[in-house]
C-alpha positions in Angstrom: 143.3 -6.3 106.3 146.7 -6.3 107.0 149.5 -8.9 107.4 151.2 -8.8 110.6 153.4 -12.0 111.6 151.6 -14.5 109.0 147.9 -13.1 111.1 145.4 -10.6 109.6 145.1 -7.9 111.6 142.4 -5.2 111.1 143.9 -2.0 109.9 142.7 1.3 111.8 142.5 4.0 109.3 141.5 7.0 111.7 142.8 8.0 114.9 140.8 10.2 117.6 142.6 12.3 119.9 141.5 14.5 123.1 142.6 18.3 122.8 144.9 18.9 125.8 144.5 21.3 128.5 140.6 20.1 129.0 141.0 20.0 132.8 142.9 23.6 132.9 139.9 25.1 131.3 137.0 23.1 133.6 139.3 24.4 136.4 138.9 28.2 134.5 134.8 27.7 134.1 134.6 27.1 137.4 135.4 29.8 138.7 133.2 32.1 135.7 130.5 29.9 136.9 131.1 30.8 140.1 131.1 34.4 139.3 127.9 34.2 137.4 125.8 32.8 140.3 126.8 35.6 142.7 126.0 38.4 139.3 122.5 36.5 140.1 122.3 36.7 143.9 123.5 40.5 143.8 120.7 41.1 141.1 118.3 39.4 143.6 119.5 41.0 147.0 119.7 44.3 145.7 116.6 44.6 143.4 114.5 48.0 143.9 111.6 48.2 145.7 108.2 49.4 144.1 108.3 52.8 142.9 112.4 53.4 143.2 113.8 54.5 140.1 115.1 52.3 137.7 113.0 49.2 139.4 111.9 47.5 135.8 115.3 48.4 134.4 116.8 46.2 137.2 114.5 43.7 136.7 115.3 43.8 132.9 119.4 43.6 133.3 118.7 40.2 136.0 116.4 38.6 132.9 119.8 39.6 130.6 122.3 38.2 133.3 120.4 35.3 133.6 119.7 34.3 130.1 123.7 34.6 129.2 124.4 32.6 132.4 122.7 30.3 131.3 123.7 30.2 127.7 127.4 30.3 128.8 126.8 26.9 130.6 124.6 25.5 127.8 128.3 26.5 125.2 130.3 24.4 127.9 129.4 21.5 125.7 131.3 22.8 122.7 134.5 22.9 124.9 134.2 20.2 127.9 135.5 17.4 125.5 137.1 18.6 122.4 138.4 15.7 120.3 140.2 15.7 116.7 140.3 13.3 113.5 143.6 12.3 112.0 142.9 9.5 109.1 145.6 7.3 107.4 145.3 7.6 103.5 148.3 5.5 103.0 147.1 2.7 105.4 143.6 3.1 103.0 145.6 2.2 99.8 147.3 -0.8 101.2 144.3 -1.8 102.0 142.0 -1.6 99.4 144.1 -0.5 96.3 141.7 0.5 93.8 138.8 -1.8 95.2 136.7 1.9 96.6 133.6 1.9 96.7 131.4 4.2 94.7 130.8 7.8 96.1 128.0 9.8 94.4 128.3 13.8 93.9 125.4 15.8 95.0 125.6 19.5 93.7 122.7 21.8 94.5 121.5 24.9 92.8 118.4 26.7 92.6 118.8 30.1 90.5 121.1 30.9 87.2 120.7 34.6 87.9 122.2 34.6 91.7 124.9 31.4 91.4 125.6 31.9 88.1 126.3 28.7 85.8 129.8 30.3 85.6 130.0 29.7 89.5 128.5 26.4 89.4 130.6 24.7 86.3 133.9 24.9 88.6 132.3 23.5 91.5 131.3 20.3 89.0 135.1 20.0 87.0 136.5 20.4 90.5 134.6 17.3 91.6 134.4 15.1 88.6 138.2 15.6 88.9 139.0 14.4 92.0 141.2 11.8 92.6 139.0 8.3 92.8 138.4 5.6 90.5 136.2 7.4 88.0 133.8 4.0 86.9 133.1 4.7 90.7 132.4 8.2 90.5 129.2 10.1 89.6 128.2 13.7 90.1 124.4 14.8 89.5 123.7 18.6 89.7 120.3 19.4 91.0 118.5 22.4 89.2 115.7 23.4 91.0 115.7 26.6 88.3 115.0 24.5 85.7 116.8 26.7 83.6 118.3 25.4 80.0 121.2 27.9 80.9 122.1 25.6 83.9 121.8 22.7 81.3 123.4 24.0 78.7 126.4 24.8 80.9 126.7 21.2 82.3 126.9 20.0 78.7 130.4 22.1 78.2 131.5 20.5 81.6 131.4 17.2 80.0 132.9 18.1 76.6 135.5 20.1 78.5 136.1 17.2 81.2 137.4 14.9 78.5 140.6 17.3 78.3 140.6 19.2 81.6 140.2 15.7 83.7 143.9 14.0 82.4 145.7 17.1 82.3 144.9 17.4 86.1 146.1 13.7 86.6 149.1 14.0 84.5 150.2 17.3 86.3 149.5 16.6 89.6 147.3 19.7 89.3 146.1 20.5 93.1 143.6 23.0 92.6 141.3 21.6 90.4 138.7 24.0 89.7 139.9 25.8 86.3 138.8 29.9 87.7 140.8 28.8 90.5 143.9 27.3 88.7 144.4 29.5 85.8 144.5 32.2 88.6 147.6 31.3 89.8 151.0 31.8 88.9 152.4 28.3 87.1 155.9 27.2 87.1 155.8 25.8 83.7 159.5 25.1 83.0 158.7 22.5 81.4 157.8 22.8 77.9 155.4 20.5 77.3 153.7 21.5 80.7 153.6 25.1 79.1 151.7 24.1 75.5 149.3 22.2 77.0 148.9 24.7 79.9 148.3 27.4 76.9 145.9 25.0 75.2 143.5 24.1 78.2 143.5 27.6 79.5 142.1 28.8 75.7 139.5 25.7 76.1 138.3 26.7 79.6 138.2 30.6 78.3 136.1 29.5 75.3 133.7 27.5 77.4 133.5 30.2 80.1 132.6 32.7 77.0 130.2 30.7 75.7 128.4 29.8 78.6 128.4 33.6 79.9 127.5 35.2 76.4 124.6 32.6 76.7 123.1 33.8 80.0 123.5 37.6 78.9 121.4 36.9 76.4 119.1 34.7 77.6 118.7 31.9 75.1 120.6 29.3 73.6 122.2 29.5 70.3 120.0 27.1 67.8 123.2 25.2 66.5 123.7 24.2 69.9 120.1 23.3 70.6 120.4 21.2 67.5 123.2 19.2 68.5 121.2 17.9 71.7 118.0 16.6 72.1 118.4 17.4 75.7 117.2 20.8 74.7 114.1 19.2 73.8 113.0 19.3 77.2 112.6 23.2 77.2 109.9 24.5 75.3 107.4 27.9 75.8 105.3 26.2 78.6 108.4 25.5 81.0 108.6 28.0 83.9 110.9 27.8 87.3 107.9 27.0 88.9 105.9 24.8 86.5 107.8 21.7 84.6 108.2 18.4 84.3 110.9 16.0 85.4 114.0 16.5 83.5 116.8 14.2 83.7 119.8 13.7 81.1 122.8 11.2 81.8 125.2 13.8 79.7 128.4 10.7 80.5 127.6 7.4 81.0 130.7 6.6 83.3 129.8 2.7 83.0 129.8 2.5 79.5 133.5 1.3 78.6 133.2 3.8 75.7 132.5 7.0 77.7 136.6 8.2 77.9 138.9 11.3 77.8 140.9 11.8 75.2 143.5 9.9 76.4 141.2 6.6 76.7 140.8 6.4 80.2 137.5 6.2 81.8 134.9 9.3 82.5 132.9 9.6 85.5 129.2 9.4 85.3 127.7 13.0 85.0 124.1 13.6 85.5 121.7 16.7 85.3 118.4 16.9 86.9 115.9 19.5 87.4 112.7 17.3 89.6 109.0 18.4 88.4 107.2 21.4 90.0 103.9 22.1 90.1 101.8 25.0 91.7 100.1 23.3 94.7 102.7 21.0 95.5 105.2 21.8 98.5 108.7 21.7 96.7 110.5 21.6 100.0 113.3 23.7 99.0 116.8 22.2 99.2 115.8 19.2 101.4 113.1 18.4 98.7 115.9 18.7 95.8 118.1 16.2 98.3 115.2 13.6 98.3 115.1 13.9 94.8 118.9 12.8 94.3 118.3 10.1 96.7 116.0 8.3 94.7 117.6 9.3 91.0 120.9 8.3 92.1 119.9 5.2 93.3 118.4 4.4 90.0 121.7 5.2 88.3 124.6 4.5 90.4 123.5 4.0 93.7 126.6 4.6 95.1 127.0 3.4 99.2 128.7 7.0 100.1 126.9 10.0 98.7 128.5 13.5 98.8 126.9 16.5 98.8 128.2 20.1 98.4 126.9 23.6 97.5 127.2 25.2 94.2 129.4 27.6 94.8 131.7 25.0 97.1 134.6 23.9 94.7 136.7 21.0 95.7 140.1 22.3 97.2 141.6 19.1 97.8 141.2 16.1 95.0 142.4 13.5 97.6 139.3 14.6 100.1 136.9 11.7 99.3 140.4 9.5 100.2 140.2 11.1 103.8 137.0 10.8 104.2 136.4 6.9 103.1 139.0 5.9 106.4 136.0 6.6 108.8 133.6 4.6 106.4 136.1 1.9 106.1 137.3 1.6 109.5 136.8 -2.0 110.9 136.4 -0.9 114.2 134.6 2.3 114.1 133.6 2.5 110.6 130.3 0.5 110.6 128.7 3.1 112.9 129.5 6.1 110.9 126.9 7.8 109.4 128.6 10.7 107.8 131.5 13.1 107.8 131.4 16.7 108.0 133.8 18.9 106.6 133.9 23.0 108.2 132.3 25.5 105.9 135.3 27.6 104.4 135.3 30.2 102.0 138.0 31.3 98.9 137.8 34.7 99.2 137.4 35.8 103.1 139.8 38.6 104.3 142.8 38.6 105.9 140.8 40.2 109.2 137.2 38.9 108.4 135.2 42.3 108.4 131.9 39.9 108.2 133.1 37.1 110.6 132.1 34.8 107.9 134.9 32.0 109.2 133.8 31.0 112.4 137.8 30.2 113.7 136.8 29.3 117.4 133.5 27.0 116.1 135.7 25.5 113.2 138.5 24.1 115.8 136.9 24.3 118.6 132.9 23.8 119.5 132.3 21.5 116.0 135.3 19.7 117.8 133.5 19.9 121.1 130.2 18.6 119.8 132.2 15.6 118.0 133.5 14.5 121.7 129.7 14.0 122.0 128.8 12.2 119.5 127.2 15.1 118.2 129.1 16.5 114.8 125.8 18.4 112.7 125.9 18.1 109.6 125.8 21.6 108.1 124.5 21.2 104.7 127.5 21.1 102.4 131.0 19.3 102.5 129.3 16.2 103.9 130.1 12.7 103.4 126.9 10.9 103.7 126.3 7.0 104.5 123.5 6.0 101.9 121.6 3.7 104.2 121.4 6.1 107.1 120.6 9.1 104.7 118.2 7.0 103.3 116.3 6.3 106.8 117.8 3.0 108.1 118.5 2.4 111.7 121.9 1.7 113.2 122.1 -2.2 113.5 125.4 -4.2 114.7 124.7 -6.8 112.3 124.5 -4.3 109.6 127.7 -5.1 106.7 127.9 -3.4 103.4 130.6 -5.3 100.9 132.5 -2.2 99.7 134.3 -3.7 98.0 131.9 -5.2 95.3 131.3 -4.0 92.2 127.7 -2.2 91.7 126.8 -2.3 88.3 122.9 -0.6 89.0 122.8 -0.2 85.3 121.8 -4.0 84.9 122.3 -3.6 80.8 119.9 -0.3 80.4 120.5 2.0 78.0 120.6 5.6 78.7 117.4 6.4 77.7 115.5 3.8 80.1 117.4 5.2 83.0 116.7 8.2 82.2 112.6 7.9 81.4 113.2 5.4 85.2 114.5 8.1 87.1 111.6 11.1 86.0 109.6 9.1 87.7 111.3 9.4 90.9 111.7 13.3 90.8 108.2 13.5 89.9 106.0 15.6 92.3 103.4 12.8 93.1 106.1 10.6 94.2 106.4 11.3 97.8 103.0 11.4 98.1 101.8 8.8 101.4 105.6 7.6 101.7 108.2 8.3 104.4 110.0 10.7 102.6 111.0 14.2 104.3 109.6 12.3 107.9 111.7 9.2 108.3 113.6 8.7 104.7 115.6 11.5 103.5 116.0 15.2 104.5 113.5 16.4 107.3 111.0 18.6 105.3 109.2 21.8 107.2 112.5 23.6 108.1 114.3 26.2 106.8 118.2 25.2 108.3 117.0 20.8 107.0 120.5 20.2 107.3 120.6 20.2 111.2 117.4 18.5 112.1 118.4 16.1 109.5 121.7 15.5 111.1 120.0 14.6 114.2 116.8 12.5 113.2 120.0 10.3 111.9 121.6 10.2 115.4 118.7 9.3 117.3 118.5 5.9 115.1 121.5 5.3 116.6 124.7 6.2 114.0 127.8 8.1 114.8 128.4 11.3 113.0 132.3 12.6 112.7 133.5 15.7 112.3 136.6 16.3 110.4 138.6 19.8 110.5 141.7 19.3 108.0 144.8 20.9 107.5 144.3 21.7 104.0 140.5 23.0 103.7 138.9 19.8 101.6 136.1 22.5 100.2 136.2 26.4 99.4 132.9 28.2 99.0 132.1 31.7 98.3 131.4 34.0 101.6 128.9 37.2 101.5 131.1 40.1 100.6 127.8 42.9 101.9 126.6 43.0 105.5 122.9 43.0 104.2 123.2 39.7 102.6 125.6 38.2 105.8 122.7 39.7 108.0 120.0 38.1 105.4 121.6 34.9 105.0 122.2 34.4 109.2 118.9 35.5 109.8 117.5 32.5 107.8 119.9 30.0 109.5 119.1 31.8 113.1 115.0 31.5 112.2 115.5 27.8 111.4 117.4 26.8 113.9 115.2 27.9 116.5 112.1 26.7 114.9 113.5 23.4 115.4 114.1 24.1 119.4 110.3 24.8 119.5 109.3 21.9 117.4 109.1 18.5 118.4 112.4 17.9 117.2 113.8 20.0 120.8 117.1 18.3 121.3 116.1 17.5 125.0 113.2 15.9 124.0 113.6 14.7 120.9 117.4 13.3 121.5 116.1 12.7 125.5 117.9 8.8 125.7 118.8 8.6 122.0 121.9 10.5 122.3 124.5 12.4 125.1 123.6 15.2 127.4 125.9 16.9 126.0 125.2 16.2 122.4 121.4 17.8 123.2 123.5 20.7 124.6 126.0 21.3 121.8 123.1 21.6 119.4 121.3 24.1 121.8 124.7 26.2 121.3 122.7 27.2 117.5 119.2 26.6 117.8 118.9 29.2 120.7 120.9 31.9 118.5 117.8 33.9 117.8 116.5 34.2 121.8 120.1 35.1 122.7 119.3 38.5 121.1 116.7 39.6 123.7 119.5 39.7 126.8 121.8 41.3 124.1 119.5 44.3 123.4 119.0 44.7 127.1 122.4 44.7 127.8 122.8 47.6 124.6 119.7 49.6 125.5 119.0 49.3 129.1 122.7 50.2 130.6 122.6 53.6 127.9 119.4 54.8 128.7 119.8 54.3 132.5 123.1 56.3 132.2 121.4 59.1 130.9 119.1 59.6 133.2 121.8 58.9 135.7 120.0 55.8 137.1 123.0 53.4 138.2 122.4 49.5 137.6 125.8 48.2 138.9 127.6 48.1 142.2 130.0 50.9 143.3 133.8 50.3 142.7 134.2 49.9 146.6 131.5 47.4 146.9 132.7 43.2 146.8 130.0 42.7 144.9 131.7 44.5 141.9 134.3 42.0 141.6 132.5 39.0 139.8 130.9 41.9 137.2 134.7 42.8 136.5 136.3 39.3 137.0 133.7 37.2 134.6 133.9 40.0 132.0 137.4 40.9 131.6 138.2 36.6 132.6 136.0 36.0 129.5 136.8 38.2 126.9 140.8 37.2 128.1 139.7 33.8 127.3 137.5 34.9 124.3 140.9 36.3 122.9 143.0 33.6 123.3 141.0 31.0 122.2 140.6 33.0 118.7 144.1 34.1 118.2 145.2 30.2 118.9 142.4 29.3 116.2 145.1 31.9 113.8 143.0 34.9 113.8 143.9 38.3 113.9 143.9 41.0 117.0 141.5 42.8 114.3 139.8 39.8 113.0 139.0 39.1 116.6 137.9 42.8 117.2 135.1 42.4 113.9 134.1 39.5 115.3 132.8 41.2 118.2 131.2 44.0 116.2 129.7 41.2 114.4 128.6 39.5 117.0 126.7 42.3 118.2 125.0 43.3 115.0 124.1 40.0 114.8 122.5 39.6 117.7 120.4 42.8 117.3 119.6 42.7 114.3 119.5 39.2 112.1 118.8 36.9 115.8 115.9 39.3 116.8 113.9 39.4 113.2 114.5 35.6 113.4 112.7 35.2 116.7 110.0 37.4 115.9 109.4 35.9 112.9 109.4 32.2 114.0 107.1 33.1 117.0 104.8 34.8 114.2 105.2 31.7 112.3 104.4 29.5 114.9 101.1 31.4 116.0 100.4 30.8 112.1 100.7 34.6 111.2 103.1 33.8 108.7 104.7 31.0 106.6 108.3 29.5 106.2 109.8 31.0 103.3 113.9 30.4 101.8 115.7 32.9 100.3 118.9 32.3 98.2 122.0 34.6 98.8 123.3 36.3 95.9 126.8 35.0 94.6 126.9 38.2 92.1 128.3 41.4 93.2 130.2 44.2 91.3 133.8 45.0 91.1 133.6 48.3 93.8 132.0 46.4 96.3 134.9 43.8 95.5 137.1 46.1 96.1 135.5 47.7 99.5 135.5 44.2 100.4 138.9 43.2 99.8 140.3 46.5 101.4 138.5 45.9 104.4 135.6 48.5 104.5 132.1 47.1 105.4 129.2 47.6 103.1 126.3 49.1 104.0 124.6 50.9 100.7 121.0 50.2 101.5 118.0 51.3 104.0 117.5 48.3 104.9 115.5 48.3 108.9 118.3 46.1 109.6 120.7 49.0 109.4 117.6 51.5 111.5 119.0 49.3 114.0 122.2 49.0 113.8 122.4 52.8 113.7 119.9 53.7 116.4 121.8 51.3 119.5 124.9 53.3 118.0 124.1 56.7 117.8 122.0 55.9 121.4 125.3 54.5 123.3 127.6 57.6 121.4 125.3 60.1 123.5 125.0 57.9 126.5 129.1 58.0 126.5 129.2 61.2 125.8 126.4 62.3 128.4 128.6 59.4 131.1 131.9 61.6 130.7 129.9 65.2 130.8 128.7 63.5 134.3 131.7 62.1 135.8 133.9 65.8 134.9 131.1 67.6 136.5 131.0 65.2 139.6 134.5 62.8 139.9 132.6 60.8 142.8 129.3 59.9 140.3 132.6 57.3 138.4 132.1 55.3 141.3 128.5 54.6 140.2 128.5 54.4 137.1 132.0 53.2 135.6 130.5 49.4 134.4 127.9 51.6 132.5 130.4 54.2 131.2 132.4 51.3 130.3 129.5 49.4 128.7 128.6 52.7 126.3 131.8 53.5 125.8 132.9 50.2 124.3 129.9 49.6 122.2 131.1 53.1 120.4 134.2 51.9 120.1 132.7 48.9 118.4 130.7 50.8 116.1 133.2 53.3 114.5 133.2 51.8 111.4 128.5 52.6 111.9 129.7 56.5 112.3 131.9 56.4 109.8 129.3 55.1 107.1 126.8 57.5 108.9 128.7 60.8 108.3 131.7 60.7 106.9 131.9 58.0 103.6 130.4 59.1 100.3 131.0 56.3 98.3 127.6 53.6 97.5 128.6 51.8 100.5 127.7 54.3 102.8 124.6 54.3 105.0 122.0 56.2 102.9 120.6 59.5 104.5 116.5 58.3 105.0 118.6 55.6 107.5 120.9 58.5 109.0 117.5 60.6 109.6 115.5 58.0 111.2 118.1 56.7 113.6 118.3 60.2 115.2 114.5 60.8 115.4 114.5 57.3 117.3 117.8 57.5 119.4 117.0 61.2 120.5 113.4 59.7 121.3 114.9 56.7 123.3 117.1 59.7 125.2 113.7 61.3 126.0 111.8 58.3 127.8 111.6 58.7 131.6 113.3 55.5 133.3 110.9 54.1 136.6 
């Protein structure tokens, strides 16, 4: 509360604002709307009859026009009311000083081999670092490896935290992640600022030694394992799969006792690794979530819970400041449920060969959904609410006191806490509750994140989404197409699993939350159908070409004027919208390349295999992305050349649809100098071919003319001209 004139008035610690130009752009959609219905009447009026060439290819581009009409209209939601957070840290302090509430720190791993401990140990100094009160602070890393590496690792973090922790306050240190800091160039004029710069740099090195040596070899040194009974937990019978509960309190934040070196408090710092057992559904990372729920709440229970992923270092300590003005909000705040940061990354490209940042749906269509009332939550860089996280219902009546001290401890010693909260990670626990249904993450999808986010809408909260300035998290982006393809093909399967579960936005959301809320999330879930109308568009227009079957309306016709207007008006748009986002020219041109090896590659495996799992033929299955990668891909990476270097099918594919629209271009222009009048025909399809091998130069490239690892191996090379010169052969009717 504030005083104002003698009177309390209640301060507003977050403004909303509507993007401008909203009504310029419904104006623009319009008229693309307009455009698409006549694409659909032309399709209709003009269709072949029975046995005229090219009859089934017709009837195959009007499924394809149809499906990305009705797509486009179902993306209006991301951009029909685009709104944007601004919070007020300093009115925060004035108001509540040091009397925060307590956030807990969820950190998630699952494999010391692909996010090495390494990795993980910045993440956790970057976030036991931060800038809050630190007896309100606690951060718990999830190992669902189980691995004594992981352990051992986190044991470093909190000898090294004693000394890392006040040199970052003292110094003002912004980037608080030590890989990240000690990789910068430091003004250290001042002497003192240079010695103990010197010193803590040797610390983190030793540490970082130590830790790595350990996981090269394998084991643990025995002094070590001496010094903490921790250790005791691992022993010959403990496997990934089969162990018990483990958790150890390595700092006791609460205790008055558990300081830095400079006497000041630490912040509570937890490791736990919950049981498995073969014949018990582990639930991947929504089961590992659950699992912190209920530990945490034995320990600290803190009201706002954070939850980030390994490899996702904090990039700004005063985040948790910014995101505690929604919670605290006296208007708005009650409602709130949580806060979702955009996914980022540390080490993407100046022109972002993979597309891994999503410009136009970090600024735009999250933005767009957020006008809604439908931010997702994403999975990482997400302030949660405990109570809705937890499965409570939105209720007017509903006050927390943030302000009050929680000591959940009530006098326990370390050891009872600890033997408390096994039981709550224990496989048996969840057995006949709520959990994974109405309390906790949703279990039974792959992408739990998203359903999750909206199970908690339709009890009635309010998510926010929050794009800063200064990117609050950094993560680590997929420097190889195979594992960008891999990991989108796993978001792209989950997401639509949920669209044909019972958690369908439309039905599921139907009265619980906005029209356009239950479109916005549409905008993901229906990534992996979207490939369908995307291969017709590659494969149908090529092979119709060659066997100089036309599919589009003659220059001279009116009818070729909405093909023309709604694709040029569009990717105009398209263009703008990214460069405005601060993209590239070429950053924009990968992303369509992208785009389109998406689509035909990672979407279509994602709907064949969630209809195969949905007709039972197969089961859900989560596969962790490797974080490891050696220093020539690095370099490829960083100078902008994509990475191919495997036989995966994926790349069969990608190949195939390039090598099959090269000879349709080619075969277009052979027509068109034999015969200037066929251009009239057939300049969309010319058009079509010849910009999809445009788009695919960097495909030839890695085809026949690289000879480093990264290049498409020559088994791939081979089979994609059997198939294309197949697909060349087959009669069109």
């Amino acid at each position: 509360m504030v005083a104002k004139n003698g009177e309390e008035t209640v301060a507003t610690l977050f403004e909303t604002k509507v993007a401008k130009g909203r009504a310029l752009y419904k104006l623009f959609s319009a008229t693309i709307l307009v455009g698409i219905i006549l694409i659909w009447i032309y399709r209709l009026v003009h269709i072949p009859r029975r046995g005229e060439a090219g009859r089934y290819a017709w009837i195959g581009m009007f499924f394809s026009e149809v499906f990305f009409g009705l797509y486009w209209i179902i993306t209006q939601a991301g951009r029909w009311h685009v709104v944007y957070r601004r919070p007020f840290k300093g009115k925060l302090s004035e108001s509540f000083g040091d009397k925060m509430p307590g956030i807990d720190i969820f950190v998630c791993t699952a494999d010391p081999i692909l996010e090495p401990p390494s990795l993980v140990i910045n993440t956790v100094l970057s976030l036991i670092s931060c800038n809050h009160p630190a007896e309100k602070l606690s951060v718990y890393l999830s190992d669902d490896g189980g691995s004594e590496l992981t352990f051992y690792a986190l044991l470093e973090v909190s000898k090294f935290s004693k000394y890392w922790i006040p040199f970052c306050k003292k110094y003002n240190v912004e980037q608080r992640a030590p890989e990240v800091y000690f990789a910068q160039k430091i003004d250290a004029n001042e002497s003192s600022l240079k010695q103990e710069w010197t010193s803590i740099k040797e610390m983190y090195v030793g540490m970082r030694n130590r830790i790595e040596s350990a996981a090269v070899k394998g084991s643990i040194p025995k002094e070590v394992k001496d010094q903490h009974e921790g250790f005791s937990e691992w022993n010959s019978k403990v496997t990934k799969q089969d162990h018990q509960s483990i958790v150890q309190i390595l700092i006791d934040g609460w205790n008055p006792n558990s300081v830095d070196i400079e006497g000041n408090r630490l912040p509570t710092l937890v490791y736990l690794s919950r049981e498995k057992k073969s014949g018990w559904a582990h639930n991947f990372k929504a089961g590992s979530m659950n699992a912190l729920i209920r530990v945490s709440s034995e320990i600290s229970n803190a009201p706002i819970i954070l939850n980030v992923d390994c490899d996702m270092y904090e990039n700004d300590p005063d985040a948790l400041k910014d995101a505690l003005c929604f919670f605290l909000d006296e208007k708005q705040g009650k409602s709130i449920c949580y806060v979702q940061h955009p996914q980022h990354y540390s080490n993407d490209t100046k022109n972002n060969i993979y597309a891994n940042v999503a410009h136009v749906i970090n600024q735009f269509e999250l933005s767009g959904l957020d006008g809604f009332g439908g931010a997702l939550y994403i999975g990482t860089g997400c302030f949660h609410r405990r109570d809705s996280l937890a499965g409570k219902k939105y209720s007017e009546d509903h006050r927390i006191e943030w302000n009050t001290a929680n000591d959940n401890t009530n006098g326990r010693t370390v050891e009872d806490l600890e033997e408390a909260s096994k039981v709550l990670a224990n496989c048996s626990y969840e057995k006949g509750t709520l959990w994974g249904k109405e309390m906790g993450l949703v279990y039974g999808c792959p992408v739990e994140d998203i359903v999750t986010g909206l199970t908690i809408q339709c009890r009635g909260w309010k998510p926010v989404y929050y794009n800063p300035s200064k990117s609050a998290f950094l993560g680590v982006a997929p420097i190889t197409l195979d594992v960008a393809l891999v990991q989108l093909k796993r978001w792209a399967e989950g997401m639509f699993q949920i669209f044909l579960s019972k958690y369908c936005p439309f039905l599921y959301g139907r009265g619980k939350i906005s029209l356009g809320a239950q479109m916005g999330y549409c905008i993901y879930l229906l990534w992996a159908p979207v490939s369908l109308p995307t291969l017709g568009y590659v494969i149908i227009p090529a092979l119709c070409l060659l066997h100089e079957v036309p599919l589009f309306p003659e220059v001279s016709s009116f009818w070729f004027a909405p093909f023309t207007y709604v694709s040029i008006a569009y990717t105009i748009y398209n263009l703008f919208e990214d460069l405005m986002c601060g993209d590239t020219l070429k950053g924009w041109w990968n992303y369509q390349r992208m785009w389109l090896i998406r689509r035909t590659t990672s979407y279509f495996f994602a709907f064949f295999d969630t209809i195969s799992r949905q007709l039972g033929l197969s089961e859900m299955s989560f596969v962790v992305t490797t974080k490891v990668v050696d220093d020539d891909v690095q370099k490829r990476y960083e100078q902008g050349t994509m990475e191919f270097g495997s036989s995966s099918i994926m790349f069969v594919i990608v190949s195939t649809l390039a090598l099959l629209n090269l000879f349709s271009f080619g075969w277009g222009i052979i027509i068109v100098v034999l015969d200037w009048g066929m251009l009239e025909e057939f300049v969309l399809q010319i058009t079509i071919s010849g910009l999809l091998a445009v788009l695919n130069l960097p495909v030839y490239e890695a085809l026949f003319l690289r000879s480093d690892k990264g290049k498409i191996p020559s088994s791939v090379l081979f089979k994609s001209i059997v198939v294309a010169s197949a697909a060349c052969l087959i009669p069109v009717y």
